[in-house]
C-alpha positions as CSV (number, residue, x, y, z in Angstrom):
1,X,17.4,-30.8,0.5
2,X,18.7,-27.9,2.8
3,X,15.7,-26.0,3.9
4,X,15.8,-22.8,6.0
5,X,12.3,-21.7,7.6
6,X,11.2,-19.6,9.9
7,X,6.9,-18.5,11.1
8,X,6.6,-16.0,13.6
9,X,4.4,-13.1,15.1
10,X,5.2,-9.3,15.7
11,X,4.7,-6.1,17.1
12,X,5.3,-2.5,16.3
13,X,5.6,0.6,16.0
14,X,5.0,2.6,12.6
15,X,4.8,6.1,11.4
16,X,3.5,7.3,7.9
17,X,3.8,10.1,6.3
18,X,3.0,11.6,2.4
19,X,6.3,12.6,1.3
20,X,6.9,16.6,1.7
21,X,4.2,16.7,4.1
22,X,5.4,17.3,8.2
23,X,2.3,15.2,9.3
24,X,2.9,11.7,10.1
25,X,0.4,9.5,11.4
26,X,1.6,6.8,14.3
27,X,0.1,3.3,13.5
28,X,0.5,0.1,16.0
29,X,1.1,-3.0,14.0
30,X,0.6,-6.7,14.6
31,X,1.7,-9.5,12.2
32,X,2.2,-12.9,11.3
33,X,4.6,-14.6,8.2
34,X,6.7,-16.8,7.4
35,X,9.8,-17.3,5.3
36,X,10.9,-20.5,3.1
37,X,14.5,-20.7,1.7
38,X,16.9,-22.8,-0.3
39,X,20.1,-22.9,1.6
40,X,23.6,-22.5,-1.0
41,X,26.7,-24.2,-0.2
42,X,27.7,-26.2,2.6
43,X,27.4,-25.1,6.3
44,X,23.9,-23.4,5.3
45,X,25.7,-19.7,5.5
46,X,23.4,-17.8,3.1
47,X,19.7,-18.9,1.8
48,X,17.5,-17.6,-1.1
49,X,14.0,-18.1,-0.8
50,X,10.6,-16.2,-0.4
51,X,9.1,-14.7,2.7
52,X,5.3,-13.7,3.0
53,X,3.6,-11.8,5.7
54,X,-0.2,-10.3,6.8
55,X,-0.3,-7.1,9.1
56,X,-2.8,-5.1,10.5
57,X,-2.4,-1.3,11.7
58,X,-4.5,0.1,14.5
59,X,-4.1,4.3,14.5
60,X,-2.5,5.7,17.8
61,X,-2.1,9.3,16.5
62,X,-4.9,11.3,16.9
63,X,-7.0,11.7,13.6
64,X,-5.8,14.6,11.2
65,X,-8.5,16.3,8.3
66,X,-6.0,16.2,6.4
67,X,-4.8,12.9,6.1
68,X,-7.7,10.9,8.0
69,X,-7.6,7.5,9.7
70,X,-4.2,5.3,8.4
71,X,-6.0,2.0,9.9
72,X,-5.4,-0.7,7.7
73,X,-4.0,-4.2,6.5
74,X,-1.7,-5.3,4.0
75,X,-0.8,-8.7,3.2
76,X,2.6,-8.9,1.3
77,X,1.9,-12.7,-0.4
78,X,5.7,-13.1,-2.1
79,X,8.8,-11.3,-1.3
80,X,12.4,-12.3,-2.4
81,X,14.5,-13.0,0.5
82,X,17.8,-13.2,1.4
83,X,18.8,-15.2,4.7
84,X,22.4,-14.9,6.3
85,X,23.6,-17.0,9.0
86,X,26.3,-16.3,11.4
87,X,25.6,-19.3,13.4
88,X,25.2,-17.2,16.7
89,X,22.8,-14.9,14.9
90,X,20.7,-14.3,11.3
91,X,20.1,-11.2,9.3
92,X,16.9,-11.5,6.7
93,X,17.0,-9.1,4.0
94,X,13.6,-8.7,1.9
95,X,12.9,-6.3,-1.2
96,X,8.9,-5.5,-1.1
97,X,7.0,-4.8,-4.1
98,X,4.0,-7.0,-3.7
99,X,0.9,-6.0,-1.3
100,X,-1.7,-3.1,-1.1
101,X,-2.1,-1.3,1.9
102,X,-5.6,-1.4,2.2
103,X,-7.3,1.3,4.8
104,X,-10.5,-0.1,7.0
105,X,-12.3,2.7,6.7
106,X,-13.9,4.0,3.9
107,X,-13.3,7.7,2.8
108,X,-16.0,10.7,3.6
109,X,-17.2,9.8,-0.3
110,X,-17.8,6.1,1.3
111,X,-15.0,4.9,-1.3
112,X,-12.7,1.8,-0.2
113,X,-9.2,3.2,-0.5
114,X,-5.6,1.6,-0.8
115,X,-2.1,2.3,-1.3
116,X,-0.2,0.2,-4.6
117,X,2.5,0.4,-6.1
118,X,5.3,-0.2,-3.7
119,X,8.8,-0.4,-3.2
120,X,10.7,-1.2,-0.1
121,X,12.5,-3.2,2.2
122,X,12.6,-5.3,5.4
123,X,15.3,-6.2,7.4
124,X,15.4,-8.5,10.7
125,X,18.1,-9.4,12.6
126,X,17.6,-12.8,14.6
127,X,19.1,-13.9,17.8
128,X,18.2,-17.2,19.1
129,X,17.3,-17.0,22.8
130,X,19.0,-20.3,24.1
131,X,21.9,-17.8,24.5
132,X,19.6,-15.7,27.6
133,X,17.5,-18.1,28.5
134,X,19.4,-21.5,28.5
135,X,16.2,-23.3,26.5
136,X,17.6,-26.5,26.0
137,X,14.0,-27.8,24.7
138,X,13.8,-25.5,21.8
139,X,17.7,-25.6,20.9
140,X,18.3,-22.7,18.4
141,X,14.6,-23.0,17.2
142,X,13.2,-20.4,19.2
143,X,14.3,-16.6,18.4
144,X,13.7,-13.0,19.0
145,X,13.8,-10.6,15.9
146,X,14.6,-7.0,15.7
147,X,12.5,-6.1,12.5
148,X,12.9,-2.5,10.6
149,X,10.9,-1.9,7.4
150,X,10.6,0.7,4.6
151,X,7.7,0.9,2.2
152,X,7.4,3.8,-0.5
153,X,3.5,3.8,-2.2
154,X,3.5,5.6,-5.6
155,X,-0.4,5.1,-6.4
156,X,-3.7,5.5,-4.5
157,X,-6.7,3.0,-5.5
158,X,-10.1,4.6,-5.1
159,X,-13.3,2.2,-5.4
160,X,-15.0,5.8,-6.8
161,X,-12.4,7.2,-9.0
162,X,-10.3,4.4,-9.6
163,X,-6.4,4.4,-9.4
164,X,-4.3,7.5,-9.5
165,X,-0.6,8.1,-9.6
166,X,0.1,10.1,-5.9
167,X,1.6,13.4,-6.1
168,X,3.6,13.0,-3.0
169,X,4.3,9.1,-1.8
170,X,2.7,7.8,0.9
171,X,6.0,6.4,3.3
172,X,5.5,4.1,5.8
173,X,8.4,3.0,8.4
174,X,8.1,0.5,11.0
175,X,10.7,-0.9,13.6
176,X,9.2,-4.3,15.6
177,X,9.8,-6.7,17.7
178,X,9.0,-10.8,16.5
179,X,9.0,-13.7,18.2
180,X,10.3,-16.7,15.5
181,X,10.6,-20.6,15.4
182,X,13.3,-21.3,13.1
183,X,15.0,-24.6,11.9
């Protein structure tokens, strides 16, 4: 059975902001995740599978009243994904609707607050590095990804209050750099 799979780690840089607001809130990110995938046809050329992925987000910006400390996690736990092979390099396409963005610290209220109700995407394009660094022991297993994501939250979950519907949506952007083992 043709199998694509790749596990890897990451760095970033994000930036969030409510939508209509001009304050955005810079976030470092760190991640692991994986993707598995049927591949279609012969030659392996596009696979169809599921990727999954845990973050964490350390706050860089300094902390606004308004908006507060953006530190958090979010694990996305099943994403549809869409793997295309060009044989000298991959692009991974995922659409996100699956994982809270949960903030570490609690509000002023001491409430435990998190972002649902999402909808975005991630897209990586993956080089293997034999082609810079002449790793003949890895082979086309070890690869470098360029990572940019978009994630649109409509709702806000409150451990007080309970959920409400956002009036403006919290955006969150991230570009990142991942290191991958692939076969």
């Amino acid at each position: 059975m043709p199998l694509y799979f790749d596990l890897g780690f990451g760095i970033g840089y994000t930036s969030v902001s409510l939508l209509g607001s001009s304050e955005n809130v810079v976030l470092l990110s760190r991640g692991i995740g994986g993707t598995l995938a049927y591949e279609i046809g012969d030659g392996g050329f596009l696979s169809v599978g599921l990727s999954t992925d845990y973050r964490s987000f350390i706050q860089h910006s300094d902390l606004n009243q308004n908006i507060g400390n953006l530190r958090g996690q979010r694990w996305n736990f099943a994403a549809p994904t869409v793997v295309i092979d060009f044989h000298v390099f991959l692009i991974k396409l995922e659409y996100q609707t699956s994982g809270d963005y949960a903030l570490t610290n609690t509000a002023v209220d001491g409430a435990e607050v998190s972002y649902s109700k999402l909808n975005g995407f991630r897209t990586t394009a993956i080089v293997p590095t034999k082609y810079w660094l002449g790793n003949k022991f890895l082979d086309r297993e070890l690869h470098l990804g360029l990572q940019f994501e978009y994630l649109s939250f409509q709702n806000k979950k409150d451990s007080i209050h309970g959920e409400t519907i956002l009036e403006r949506n919290l955006n969150m952007w991230q570009v990142g750099l991942w290191v991958m083992f692939v076969t």
